[in-house]
Phi, psi and omega in degrees: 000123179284177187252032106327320202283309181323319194293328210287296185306328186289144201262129175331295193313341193292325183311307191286117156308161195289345189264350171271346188296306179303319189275312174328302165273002165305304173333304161297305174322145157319160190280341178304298183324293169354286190288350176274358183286321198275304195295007169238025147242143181338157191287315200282334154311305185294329197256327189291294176309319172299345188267326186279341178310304217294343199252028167253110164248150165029046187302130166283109207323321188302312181317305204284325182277005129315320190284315182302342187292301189257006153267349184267345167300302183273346101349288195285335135319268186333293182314294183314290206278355164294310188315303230197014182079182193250348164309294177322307152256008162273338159268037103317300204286346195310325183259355196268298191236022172068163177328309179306288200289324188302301188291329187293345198264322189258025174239334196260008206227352154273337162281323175259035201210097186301322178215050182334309175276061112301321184308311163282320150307344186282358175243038214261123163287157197288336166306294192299329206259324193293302184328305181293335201275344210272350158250040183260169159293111177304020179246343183279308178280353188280308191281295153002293164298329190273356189272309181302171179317085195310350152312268179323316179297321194278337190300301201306305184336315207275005173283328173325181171274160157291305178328293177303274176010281175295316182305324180291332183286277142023284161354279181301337162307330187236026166308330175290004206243000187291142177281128196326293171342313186283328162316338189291319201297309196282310150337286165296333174288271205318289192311330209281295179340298206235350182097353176247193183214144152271147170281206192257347171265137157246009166060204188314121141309073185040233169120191188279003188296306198299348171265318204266004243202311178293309170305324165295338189241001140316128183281194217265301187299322185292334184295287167340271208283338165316268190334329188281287174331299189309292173340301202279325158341276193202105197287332159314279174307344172292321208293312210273331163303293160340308163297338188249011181278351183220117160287151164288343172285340165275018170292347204277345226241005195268149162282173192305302199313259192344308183316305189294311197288340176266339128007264198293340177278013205234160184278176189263320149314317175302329208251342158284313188278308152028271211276350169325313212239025185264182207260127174283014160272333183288331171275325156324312200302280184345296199298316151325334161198099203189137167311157174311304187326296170318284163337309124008267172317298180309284178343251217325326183316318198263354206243330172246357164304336136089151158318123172210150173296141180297305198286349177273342175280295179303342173295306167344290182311291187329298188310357198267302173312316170293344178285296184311331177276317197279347185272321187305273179356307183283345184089006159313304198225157152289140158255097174018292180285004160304125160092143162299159197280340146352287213250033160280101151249138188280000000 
């Protein structure tokens, strides 16, 4: 075949990088579609793809119904090897687009597909997930664990040894420090697992967020003997988990009753600048219980408040969050979102 005859045959879309591939199909989309896609990616995602959005001129038709051609493609790739694995789907596809096309598609779903065999842990029971985990290195499991659902992650935890626990927990908090080398490890465990490959970027590592996120969907006592440990451990890193494990925005998710009792213990200026920059459903919440009278007054409060520096409003937030921790800690009050609903209280 000469190589005039190839060009005739080459698909547009191949041409294109992938983050212009991306801005492209925002662009086909409807702005509805668009916009539920964009909100389940990172914000530094979101500004990337919009900035590359803003730099698309006079994009040729063919292209963009290529790039749609090969994301409907690459869904439908996905799907066969969530079903049945990549064996499975290379022969679906094999017969579907012939051998050639078949390897391209399952050689672009290993490149661009960060942690494939997650896909099969994440449907892992937490007994059953301990199972896959337990002769592993706790930095092998630390990283693992830290890929999955903070639902799933605090259920395995709580199957753990206490020891192995903390450690592992201890771990997901100082992921970021991992040495390159231990991906290789990880790499083979995940294939052995789940039956897949990982690429060679493995993106974000744990840190203390992703553990205080775990921890939150922990009940109270196992967060506690975490916490405590890790404290003894490494007072920092206990330091910096602690601070991100309870948000302000999750005050919404707290019941009436608690919403009073952390009310009456918090000042009334904390509690105006609070509310400056909050979400008006959070400010609903607030107001609802409060007396009219009270309510009333905060409105006006807030209504007249005028420009203040962001950091005297998170300084706020924080005394507010620390009033909320130490009332949990005596057992005043629940935080909700704690816990299997067993361990709720209603």
């Amino acid at each position: 075949m000469r190589s005039d005859d190839k060009l005739v045959h080459k698909n547009p879309a191949d041409e294109v990088p992938g983050l212009q591939k991306a801005a492209m199909l925002m662009v086909a989309l409807n702005v509805e579609a668009a916009s539920s896609v964009l909100k389940y990616l990172e914000s530094g995602d979101v500004e990337t793809i919009t900035a590359e959005i803003s730099k698309l001129k006079n994009v040729p038709s063919k292209v963009i119904d290529a790039v749609i051609v090969d994301f409907y493609n690459m869904v439908t790739a996905r799907e066969y090897v969530l079903e049945g694995g990549l064996d499975y789907a290379q022969a679906v596809l094999e017969k579907t687009y012939g051998p050639s096309k078949a390897i391209e598609m399952i050689d672009k779903i290993k490149r661009l597909t960060t942690l494939k065999g997650f896909d099969v842990l994440k449907k892992a029971e937490p007994a059953q997930l301990v199972n896959f985990l337990n002769k592993e290195h706790p930095q092998t499991m630390a990283l693992i664990l830290s890929q999955l659902s903070p639902d799933q992650t605090a259920n395995a935890l709580k199957e753990l040894p206490d020891e192995l626990r903390v450690d592992v927990a201890i771990r997901i908090a100082t992921l970021g420090k991992i040495a390159p080398q231990t991906l290789k490890q990880i790499e083979h465990v995940v294939d052995e697992i789940a039956g897949s490959s990982m690429s060679q970027s493995v993106g974000k590592l744990g840190g203390p967020k992703c553990l205080a996120t775990i921890l939150n969907k922990a009940n109270v006592g196992i967060a506690k003997e975490i916490l405590t440990k890790i404290e003894n451990m490494d007072a920092e890193t206990a330091y910096e988990v602690k601070r991100l494990m309870f948000i302000f925005d999750e005050i919404i998710n707290i019941n009436d009753k608690d919403i009073q009792k952390i009310l009456r213990e918090i000042d009334r200026k904390d509690l105006a600048l609070s509310l400056k920059i909050a979400d008006e459903n959070l400010k609903e919440k607030i107001f609802k219980n409060m007396s009219e009278r009270a309510a009333d007054l905060l409105k006006e409060e807030l209504q007249y408040m005028g420009m203040v520096k962001l950091k005297e409003v998170e300084a706020a937030q924080a005394k507010i969050i620390d009033v909320i921790k130490s009332l949990e800690e005596q057992g005043e009050i629940s935080l909700n979102m704690r816990g299997s609903p067993e361990e709720v209280y209603v």
